[in-house]
C-alpha positions, 0 to 999 in steps of 0.5 A, spaced: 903 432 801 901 427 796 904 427 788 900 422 783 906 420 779 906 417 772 912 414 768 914 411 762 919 406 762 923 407 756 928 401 757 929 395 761 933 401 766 930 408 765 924 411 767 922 418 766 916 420 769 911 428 771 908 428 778 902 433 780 904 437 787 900 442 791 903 445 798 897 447 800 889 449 798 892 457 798 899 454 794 899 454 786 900 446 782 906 444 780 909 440 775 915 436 775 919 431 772 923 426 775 927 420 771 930 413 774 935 410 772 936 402 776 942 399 777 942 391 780 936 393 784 938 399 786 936 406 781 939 413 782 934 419 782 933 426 780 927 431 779 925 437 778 921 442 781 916 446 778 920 444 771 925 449 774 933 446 774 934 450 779 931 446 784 934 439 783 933 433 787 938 428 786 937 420 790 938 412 790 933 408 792 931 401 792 923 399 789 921 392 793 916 388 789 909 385 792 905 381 790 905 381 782 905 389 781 905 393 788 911 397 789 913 400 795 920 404 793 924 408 799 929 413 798 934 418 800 933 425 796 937 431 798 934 437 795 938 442 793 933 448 794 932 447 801 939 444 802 936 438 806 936 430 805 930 427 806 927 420 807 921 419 802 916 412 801 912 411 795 908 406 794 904 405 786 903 400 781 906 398 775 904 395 768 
């Protein structure tokens, strides 16, 4: 699936964002949010799911930077409403 994300760097070492997700054409659209905090390269994670705090998702990861402001930033999530840990790959802009 794909999540069009926006954040918002409120400091040198955090960043809060929402995403838009869709399952499926027949799924409702959700709304989460999500904030990063950066620590020497590395930063913590932790979204929401459909804004309920019910469903948390907590991770590290790092961001490598490309060429002037392309990112790609892997991460390891475990996701407290499925109980699984996955691997996710991002790849954006900054400005």
């Amino acid at each position: 699936s794909l999540s069009p994300t926006i954040g918002y760097g409120v400091s040198d070492d955090l960043m809060v964002g929402m995403s838009l997700s869709q399952a499926d054409s027949e799924s409702d659209m959700d709304i989460n949010l999500h904030a990063r905090y950066f620590w020497k390269g590395y930063f913590g994670y932790v979204a929401t799911s459909g804004l309920s705090t019910d469903n948390l998702s907590i991770g590290a990861g790092k961001m490598f930077t490309f060429h002037k402001n392309v990112f790609v930033d892997p991460k390891v999530v475990y996701d407290s409403a499925a109980k699984t840990t996955n691997l996710q790959l991002g790849v954006g802009l900054k400005f």
